[in-house]
C-alpha positions in Angstrom: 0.0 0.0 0.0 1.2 3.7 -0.9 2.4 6.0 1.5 0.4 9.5 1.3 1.5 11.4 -1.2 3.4 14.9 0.5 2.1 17.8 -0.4 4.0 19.9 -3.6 6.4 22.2 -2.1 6.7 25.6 -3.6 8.9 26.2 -6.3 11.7 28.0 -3.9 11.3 24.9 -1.0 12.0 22.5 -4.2 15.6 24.4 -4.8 16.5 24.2 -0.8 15.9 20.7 -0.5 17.4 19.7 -3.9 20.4 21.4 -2.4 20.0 19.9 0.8 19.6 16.3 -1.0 22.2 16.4 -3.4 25.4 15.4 -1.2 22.7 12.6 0.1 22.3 11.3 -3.4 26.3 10.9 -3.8 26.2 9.1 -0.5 23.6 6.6 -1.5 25.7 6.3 -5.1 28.9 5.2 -3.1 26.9 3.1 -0.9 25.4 1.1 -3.5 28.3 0.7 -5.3 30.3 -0.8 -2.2 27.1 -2.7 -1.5 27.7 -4.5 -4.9 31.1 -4.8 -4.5 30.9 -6.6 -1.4 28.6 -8.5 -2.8 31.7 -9.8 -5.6 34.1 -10.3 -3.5 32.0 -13.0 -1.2 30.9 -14.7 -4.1 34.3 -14.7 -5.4 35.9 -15.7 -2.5 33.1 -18.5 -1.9 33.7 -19.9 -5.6 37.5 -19.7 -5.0 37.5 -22.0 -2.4 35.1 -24.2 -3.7 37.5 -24.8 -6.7 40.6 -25.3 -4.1 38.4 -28.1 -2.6 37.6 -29.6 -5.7 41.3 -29.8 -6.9 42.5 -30.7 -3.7 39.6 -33.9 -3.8 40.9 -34.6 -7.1 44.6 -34.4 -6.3 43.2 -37.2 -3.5 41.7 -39.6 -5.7 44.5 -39.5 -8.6 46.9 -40.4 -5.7 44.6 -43.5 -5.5 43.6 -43.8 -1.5 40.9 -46.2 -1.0 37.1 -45.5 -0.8 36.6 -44.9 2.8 39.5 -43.1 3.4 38.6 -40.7 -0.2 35.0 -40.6 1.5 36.1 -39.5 4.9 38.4 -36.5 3.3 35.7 -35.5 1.2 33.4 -35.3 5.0 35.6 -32.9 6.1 36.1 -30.7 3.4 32.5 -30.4 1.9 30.5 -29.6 4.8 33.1 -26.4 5.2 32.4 -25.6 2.0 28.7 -25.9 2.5 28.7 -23.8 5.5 31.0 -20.8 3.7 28.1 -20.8 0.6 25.3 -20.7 3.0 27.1 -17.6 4.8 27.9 -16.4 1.8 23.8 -16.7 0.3 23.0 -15.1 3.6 24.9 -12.3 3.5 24.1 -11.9 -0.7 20.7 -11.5 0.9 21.5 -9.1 3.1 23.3 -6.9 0.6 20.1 -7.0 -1.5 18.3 -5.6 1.0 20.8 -2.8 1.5 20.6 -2.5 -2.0 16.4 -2.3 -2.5 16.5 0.6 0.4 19.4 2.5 -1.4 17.5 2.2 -4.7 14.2 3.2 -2.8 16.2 6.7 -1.8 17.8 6.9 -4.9 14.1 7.3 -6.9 13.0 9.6 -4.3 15.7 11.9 -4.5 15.5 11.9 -8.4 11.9 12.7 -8.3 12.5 15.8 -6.3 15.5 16.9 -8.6 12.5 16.1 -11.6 10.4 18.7 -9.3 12.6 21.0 -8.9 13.9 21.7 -13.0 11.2 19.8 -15.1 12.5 20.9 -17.8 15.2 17.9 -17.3 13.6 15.3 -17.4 12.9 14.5 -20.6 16.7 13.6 -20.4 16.4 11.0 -17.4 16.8 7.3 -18.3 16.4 6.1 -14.6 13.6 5.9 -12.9 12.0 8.2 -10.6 9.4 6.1 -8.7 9.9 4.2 -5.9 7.6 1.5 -6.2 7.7 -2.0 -7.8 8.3 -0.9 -11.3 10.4 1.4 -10.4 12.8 -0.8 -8.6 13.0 -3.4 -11.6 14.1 -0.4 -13.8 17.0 0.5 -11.5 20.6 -0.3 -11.8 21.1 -3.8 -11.3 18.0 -5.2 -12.1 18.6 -5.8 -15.6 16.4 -3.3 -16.7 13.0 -5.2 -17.8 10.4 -3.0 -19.2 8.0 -5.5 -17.9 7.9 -7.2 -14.2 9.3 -10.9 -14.7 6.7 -13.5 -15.9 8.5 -16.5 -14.8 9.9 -15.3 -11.2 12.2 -19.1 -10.8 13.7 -18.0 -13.8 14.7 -14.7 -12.7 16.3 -15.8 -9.7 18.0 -18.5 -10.6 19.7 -16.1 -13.0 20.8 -13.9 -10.2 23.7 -14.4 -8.0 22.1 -15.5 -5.0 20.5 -17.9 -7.0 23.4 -19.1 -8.7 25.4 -19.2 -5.2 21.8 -21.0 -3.8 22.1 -23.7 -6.5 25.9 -24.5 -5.6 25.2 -24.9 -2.2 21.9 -27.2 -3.5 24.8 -29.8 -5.6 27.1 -29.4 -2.6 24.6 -30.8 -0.2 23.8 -33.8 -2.4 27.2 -34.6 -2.4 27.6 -34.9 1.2 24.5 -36.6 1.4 25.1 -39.2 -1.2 29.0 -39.8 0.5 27.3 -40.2 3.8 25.1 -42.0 3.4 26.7 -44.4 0.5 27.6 -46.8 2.9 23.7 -47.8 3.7 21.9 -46.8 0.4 24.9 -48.1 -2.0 22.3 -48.1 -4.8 19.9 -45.0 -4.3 22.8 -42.3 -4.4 21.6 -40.2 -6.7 17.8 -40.3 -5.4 19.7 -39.1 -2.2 21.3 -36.8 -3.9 18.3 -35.4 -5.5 16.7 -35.0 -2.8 19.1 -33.5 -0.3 19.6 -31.0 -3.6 15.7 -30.3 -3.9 15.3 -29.2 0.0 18.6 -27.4 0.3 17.7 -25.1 -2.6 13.9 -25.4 -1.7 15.1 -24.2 2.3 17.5 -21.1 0.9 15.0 -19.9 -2.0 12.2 -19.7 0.8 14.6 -17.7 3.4 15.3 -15.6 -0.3 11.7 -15.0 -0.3 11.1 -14.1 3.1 13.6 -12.0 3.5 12.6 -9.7 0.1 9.2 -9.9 1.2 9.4 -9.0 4.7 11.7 -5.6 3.3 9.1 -5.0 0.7 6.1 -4.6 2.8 7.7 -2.2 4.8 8.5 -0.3 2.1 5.5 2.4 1.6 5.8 4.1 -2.1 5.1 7.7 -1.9 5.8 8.5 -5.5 4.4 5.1 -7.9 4.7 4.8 -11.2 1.6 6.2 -12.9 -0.3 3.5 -15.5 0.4 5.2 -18.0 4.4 5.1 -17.5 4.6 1.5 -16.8 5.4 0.3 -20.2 6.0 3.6 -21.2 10.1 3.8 -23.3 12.9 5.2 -21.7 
């Protein structure tokens, strides 16, 4: 539901708090951007030493130790890796949210600036609204003139997704070596499985999280019908 929309400052209040937002804008620019690149460094740090464990499980088996002993190393080493991607999802989650508030301000703070010259904006190619359609149309979003039809699709696509899914094929793998022992012949089933809930579990958390930030989020400025699938 849409906040109240404030009532239209005069012409000369416009100019004052233009002024008075503009160093706020540049603030919530350099936070964004330090949002995003925290977000690249855990992923890249989480995908680094997933490789490392993958090589070093391969050096293991090319040196040609025996099954339980090949099982046992891999025990140790994947459930770490499992617990660095979940803290890594986690905190990709996190950063979204950072990111949806920034992008919130970030609209606002346009649409004054819009206020204050219209004259301008005919020249602005982001979006000034801070609702829905508004955030999809921000940096980072892709860009979709359209809210996505298939939502899985979307996030899948998107690096929590992508760090979600990893996590999903880690889990099977420890559940499959695990449990190998007992359920020689239904490994991948396991597998499947322990895949299916881990990716079902994080998605849901994904969900949540988003939805729980969005609903607290009140528009004050939405994007008129007519502008929805308006061009840029």
């Amino acid at each position: 539901m849409a906040s109240p929309k404030p009532d239209s400052p005069s012409p000369e209040a416009l100019q004052r708090i233009s002024q008075v937002l503009t160093p706020e804008y540049g603030l919530l620019m350099a936070s964004l951007g330090a949002s995003w690149s925290a977000s690249l460094v855990r992923t890249s740090i989480f995908l680094a030493i997933l490789g490392a464990a993958g090589v070093a499980l391969g050096f293991a088996a090319q040196t040609g130790v025996d099954s339980p002993t090949f099982r046992t190393l891999a025990l140790v080493v994947l459930p770490v890796v499992l617990f660095l991607g979940i803290a890594t999802f986690v905190r990709l989650v996190q950063v979204q949210r950072e990111s949806i508030v920034i992008i919130t301000g970030l609209n606002r703070i346009r649409h004054v600036f819009q206020l204050a010259v219209p004259e301008a904006r005919p020249y602005y190619v982001l979006p000034a609204h801070d609702d829905i359609y508004g955030l999809y149309r921000s940096p980072g979003t892709g860009m979709p003139r359209r809210l996505p039809r298939f939502q899985l699709v979307y996030l899948v696509v998107q690096t929590q997704g992508v760090v979600g899914l990893v996590n999903g094929v880690v889990a099977g793998a420890i559940a499959a070596l695990a449990l190998e022992p007992f359920v020689p012949g239904a490994l991948l089933l396991v597998g499947f499985v322990a895949f299916i809930l881990t990716v079902a579990a994080t998605f849901l958390y994904w969900q949540h999280e988003i939805s729980e930030l969005s609903a607290a989020l009140r528009p004050i400025n939405p994007t008129p019908p007519d502008e929805i699938d308006a061009p840029i």
